[in-house]
C-alpha positions as CSV (number, residue, x, y, z in Angstrom):
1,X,71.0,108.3,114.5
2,X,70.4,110.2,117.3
3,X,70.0,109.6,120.9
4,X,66.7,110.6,122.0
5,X,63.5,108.9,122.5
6,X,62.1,106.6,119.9
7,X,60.5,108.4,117.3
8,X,60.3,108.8,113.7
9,X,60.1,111.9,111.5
10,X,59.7,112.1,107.4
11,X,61.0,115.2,105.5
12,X,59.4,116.8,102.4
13,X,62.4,114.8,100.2
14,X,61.5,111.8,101.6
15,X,64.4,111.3,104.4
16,X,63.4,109.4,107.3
17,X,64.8,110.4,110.5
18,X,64.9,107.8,113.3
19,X,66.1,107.9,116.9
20,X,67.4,105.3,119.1
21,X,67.8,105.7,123.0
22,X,71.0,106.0,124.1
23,X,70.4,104.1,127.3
24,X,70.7,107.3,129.8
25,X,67.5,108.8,131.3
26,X,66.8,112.2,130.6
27,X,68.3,113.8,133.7
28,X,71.2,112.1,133.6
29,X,74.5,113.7,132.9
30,X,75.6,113.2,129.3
31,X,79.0,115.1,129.8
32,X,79.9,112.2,131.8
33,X,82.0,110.4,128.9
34,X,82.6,107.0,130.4
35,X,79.1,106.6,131.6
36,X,77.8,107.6,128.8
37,X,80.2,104.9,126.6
38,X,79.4,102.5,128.7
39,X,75.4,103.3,128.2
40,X,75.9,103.4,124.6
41,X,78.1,100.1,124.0
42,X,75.1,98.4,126.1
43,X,71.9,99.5,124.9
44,X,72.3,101.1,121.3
45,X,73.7,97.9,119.2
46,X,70.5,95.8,120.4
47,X,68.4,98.8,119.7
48,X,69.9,99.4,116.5
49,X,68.9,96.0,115.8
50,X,65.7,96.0,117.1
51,X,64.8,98.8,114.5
52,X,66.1,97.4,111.5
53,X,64.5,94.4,112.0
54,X,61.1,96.2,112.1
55,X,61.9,98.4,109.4
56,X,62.6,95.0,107.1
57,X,60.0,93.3,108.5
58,X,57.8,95.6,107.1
59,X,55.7,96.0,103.5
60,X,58.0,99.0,102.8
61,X,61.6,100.0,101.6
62,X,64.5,97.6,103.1
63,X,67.5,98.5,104.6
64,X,70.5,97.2,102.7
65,X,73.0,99.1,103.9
66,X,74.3,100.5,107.1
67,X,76.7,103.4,106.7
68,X,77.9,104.9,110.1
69,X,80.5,107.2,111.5
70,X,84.0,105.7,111.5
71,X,83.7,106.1,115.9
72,X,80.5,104.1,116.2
73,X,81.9,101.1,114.9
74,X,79.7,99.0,116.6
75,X,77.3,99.8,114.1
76,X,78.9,98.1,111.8
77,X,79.4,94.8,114.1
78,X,75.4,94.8,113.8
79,X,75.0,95.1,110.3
80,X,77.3,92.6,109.7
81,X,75.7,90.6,112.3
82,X,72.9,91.0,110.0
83,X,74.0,90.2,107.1
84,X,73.9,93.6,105.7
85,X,76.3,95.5,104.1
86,X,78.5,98.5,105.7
87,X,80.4,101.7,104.9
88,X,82.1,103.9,107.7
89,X,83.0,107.0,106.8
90,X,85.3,109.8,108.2
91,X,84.0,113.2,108.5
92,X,87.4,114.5,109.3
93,X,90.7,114.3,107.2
94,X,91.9,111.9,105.8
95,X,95.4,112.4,107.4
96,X,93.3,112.8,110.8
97,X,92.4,109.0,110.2
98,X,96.0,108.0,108.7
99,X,97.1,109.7,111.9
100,X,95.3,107.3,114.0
101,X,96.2,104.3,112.8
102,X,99.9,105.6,113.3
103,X,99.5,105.6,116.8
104,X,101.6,102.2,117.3
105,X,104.1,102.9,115.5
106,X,104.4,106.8,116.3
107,X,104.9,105.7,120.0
108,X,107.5,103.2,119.1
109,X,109.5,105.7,117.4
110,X,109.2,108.4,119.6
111,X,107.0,110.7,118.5
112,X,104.4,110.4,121.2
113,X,105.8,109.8,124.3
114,X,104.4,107.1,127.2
115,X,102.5,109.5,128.7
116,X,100.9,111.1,125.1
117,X,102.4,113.9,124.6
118,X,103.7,114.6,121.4
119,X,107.7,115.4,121.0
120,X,108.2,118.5,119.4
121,X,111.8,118.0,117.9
122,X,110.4,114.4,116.2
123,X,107.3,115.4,114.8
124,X,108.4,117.7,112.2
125,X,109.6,114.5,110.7
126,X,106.0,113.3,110.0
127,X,105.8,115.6,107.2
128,X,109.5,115.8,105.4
129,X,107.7,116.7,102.3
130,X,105.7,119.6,103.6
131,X,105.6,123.1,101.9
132,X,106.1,124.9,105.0
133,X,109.8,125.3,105.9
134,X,111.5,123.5,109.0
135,X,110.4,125.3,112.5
136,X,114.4,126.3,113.0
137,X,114.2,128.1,110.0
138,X,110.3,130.1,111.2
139,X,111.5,132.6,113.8
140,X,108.9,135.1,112.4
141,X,107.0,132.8,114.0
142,X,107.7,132.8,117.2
143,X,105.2,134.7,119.5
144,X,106.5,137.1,122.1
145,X,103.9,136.5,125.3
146,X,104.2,140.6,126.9
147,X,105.2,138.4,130.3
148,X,102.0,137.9,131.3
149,X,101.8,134.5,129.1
150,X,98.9,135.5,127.2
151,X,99.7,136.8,123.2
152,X,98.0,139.8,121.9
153,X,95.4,139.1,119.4
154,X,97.3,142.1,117.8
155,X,100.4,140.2,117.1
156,X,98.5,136.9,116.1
157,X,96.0,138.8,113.5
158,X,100.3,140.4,112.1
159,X,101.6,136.6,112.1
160,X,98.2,135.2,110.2
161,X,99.1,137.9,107.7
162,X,102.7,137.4,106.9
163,X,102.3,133.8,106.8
164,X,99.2,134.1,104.3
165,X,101.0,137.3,102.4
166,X,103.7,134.5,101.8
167,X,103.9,133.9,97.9
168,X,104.9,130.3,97.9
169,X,102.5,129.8,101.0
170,X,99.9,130.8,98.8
171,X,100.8,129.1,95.4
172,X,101.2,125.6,96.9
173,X,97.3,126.6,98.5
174,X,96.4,127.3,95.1
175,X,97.6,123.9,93.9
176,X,96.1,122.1,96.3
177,X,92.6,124.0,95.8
178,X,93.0,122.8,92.0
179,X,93.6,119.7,92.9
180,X,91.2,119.1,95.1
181,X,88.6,120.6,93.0
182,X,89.4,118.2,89.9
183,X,89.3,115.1,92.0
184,X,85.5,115.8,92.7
185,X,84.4,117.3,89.4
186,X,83.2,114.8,86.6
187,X,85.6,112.2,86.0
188,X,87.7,113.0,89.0
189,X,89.4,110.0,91.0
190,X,87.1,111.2,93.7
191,X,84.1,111.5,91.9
192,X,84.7,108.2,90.1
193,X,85.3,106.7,93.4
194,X,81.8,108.0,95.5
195,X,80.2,106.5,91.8
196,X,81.3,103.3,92.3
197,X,80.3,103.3,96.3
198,X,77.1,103.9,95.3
199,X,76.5,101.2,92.7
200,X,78.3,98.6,95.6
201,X,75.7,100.0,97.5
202,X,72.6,99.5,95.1
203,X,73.9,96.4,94.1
C-alpha cells in the first residue's frame, strides 16, 4: 500500500500493486509527522475501503484477506468492518514487539522513567538470562572519548573485535543461528506455523 496517487500496476508474476492517497497534496511536507497522522487516520481507512469494494465488486479475484503492517492498524479496523479476515505482521523482532507491549508495566517498575528515558542500572534486569555478562563485570567495554566527546572509530572497530573474538560470544551465536535455521526448515515450529497461516488464510 503506498501513498501516492491512485493507480494500479501488474508485475510479470502476477502481483498487483495498488496505491491509495494518503490525503496530503503533493507539495505538502510529509516529514511533518503529526500532520501527516492526522492525514492518514482521515482519508486512508475510507479509501482503503473504497478499493476493496471495487476490487470485489468486480468479475475477477476477491479479496479475502487483509494482511497489514502491525503500525497501520487501522487497516485491520476496515477489514473487519468488512467482514474480512486479517493478519498484522511485524517486520521487526519479535522482542521489539514484546517490548512494546511492556511499556505499562516497564514504567511501573521503573525501568522507563516519566519522562521516557530508560534507567540504566534497571534494565539490565530485562534480560537476567542473557549470554552476555553483567555491565559491572564489561570494563573492556567502556569507551575512552580522547576529551573531545567523540570515540575514534579506531577504538570502536578494536571493541567490535574483542567482543566478536569472544569464544562463548561466538558459540551461543552459533546456537542461536542453528536454531533459528531449524525452526524455518521443513518441519520446523516456524515453518509449520507460516503452513498453517496460509491454509487459515485460503480457507
Amino acid at each position: 500500500m503506498n501513498a501516492v496517487a491512485d493507480e494500479t500496476h501488474r508485475g510479470d508474476d502476477q502481483l498487483h500493486l495498488v496505491s491509495i492517497p494518503d490525503g496530503l497534496e503533493p507539495w505538502e511536507d510529509r516529514n511533518e509527522l503529526g500532520q501527516l497522522c492526522e492525514a492518514i487516520y482521515r482519508v486512508m481507512p475510507g479509501k482503503l475501503e473504497e478499493l476493496i469494494e471495487k476490487i470485489n465488486g468486480g468479475e475477477g479475484d476477491k479479496i479475502t484477506c487483509v494482511i497489514a503492517d502491525f503500525s497501520i492498524g487501522w487497516a485491520l479496523e476496515v477489514a473487519g468492518k468488512m467482514n474480512i479476515k486479517s493478519v498484522a505482521f511485524f517486520p521487526a523482532a519479535a522482542a521489539v514487539l514484546a517490548l512494546n507491549f511492556s511499556i505499562p508495566q516497564l514504567i511501573q517498575e521503573g525501568i522507563i522513567n516519566s519522562d521516557g528515558t530508560v534507567s540504566k542500572g534497571q534494565v539490565i534486569h530485562l534480560a537476567p538470562n542473557m549470554p552476555i555478562m553483567k555491565i559491572e563485570d564489561m570494563p573492556w567495554l567502556c569507551f575512552d572519548k580522547n576529551k573531545s566527546g567523540i570515540i575514534p572509530k579506531g577504538e570502536i572497530k578494536n571493541k567490535v573485535e574483542q567482543l566478536l573474538g569472544d569464544e562463548n560470544y561466538r558459540a551461543r551465536a552459533s546456537k542461536l543461528k542453528e536454531m533459528a535455521m531449524t525452526n524455518v526448515e521443513e518441519g520446523g515450529q516456524s515453518n509449520k506455523i507460516f503452513k498453517n497461516l496460509i491454509e487459515w488464510i485460503k480457507s
